[in-house]
Residue, then its C-alpha position, 0 to 999 in steps of 0.5 A: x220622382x225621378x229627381x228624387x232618385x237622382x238626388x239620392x245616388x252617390x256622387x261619383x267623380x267624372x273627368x274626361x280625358x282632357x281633364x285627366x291629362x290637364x291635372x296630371x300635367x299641372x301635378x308635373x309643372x308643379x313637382x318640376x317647378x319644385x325641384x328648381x327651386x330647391x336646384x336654385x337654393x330657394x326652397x331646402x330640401x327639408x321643407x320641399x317634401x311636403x310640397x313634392x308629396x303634394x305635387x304626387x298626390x295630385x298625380x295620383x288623383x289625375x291618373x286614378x279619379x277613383x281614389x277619392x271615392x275611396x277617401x271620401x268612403x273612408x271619411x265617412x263622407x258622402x261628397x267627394x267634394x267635401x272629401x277632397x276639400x277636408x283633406x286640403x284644409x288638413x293639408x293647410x292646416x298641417x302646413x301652417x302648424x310646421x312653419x309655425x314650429x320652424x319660425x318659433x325655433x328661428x326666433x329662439x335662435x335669432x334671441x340666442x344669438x344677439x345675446x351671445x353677441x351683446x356678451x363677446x361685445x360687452x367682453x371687448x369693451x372690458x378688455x383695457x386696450x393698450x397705446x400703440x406706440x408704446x412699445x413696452x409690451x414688445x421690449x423686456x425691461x432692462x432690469x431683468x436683461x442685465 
């Protein structure tokens, strides 16, 4: 009987101290690891936010544990496990769908421009080119000069 009560508790989220300190620590490395990468120009600063956010939300749940007991009531979920797994894959989910919109626009602009570039190619072979030695572009004729 005292299995069956245990069961039908609410999870509740425990975490030591030291794990508190080792998860707010990694949130930190990662949000410094991020903003190098943005000082080395390798990530923009546009495409940086959502990783920064990710970055304080995992300060936050390192530093307030009971937050995700509050995600988890607000889902309607009774698992914070399940709750914080549901939110990672929205996460993904949301991030695949923004690279997927970024690498679309990139392609329409990488057609764009080698149109562009056949055109102003196919411009400068029409153009007739003259000998350079000839010189009759540089000297007036004689008729018009007497």
């Amino acid at each position: 009987m005292a299995l069956l009560a245990q069961t039908t508790q609410d999870p509740t989220v425990q975490l030591t101290a030291q794990t508190r300190i080792i998860a707010a620590l990694v949130a930190i490395v990662f949000m410094a690891f991020i903003l190098d990468l943005i000082r080395r120009h390798r990530l923009q600063e546009r495409y940086s936010v959502i990783w920064f956010l990710a970055g304080l939300a995992m300060l936050a749940g390192a530093a307030f544990p009971d937050l995700l007991e509050l995600v988890a009531d607000a889902m309607g979920v009774r698992d914070t496990n399940v709750a914080l797994f549901s939110l990672l894959i929205l996460m993904l989910l949301g991030l695949a769908l923004n690279f997927s919109v970024i690498v679309s626009r990139q392609a329409e602009q990488i057609t764009r421009l080698a149109q562009e570039s056949a055109i102003d190619r196919a411009r400068d072979d029409a153009e007739p080119t003259l000998p350079e030695g000839d010189g009759s572009a540089a000297q007036p004729s004689s008729r018009s000069s007497r």
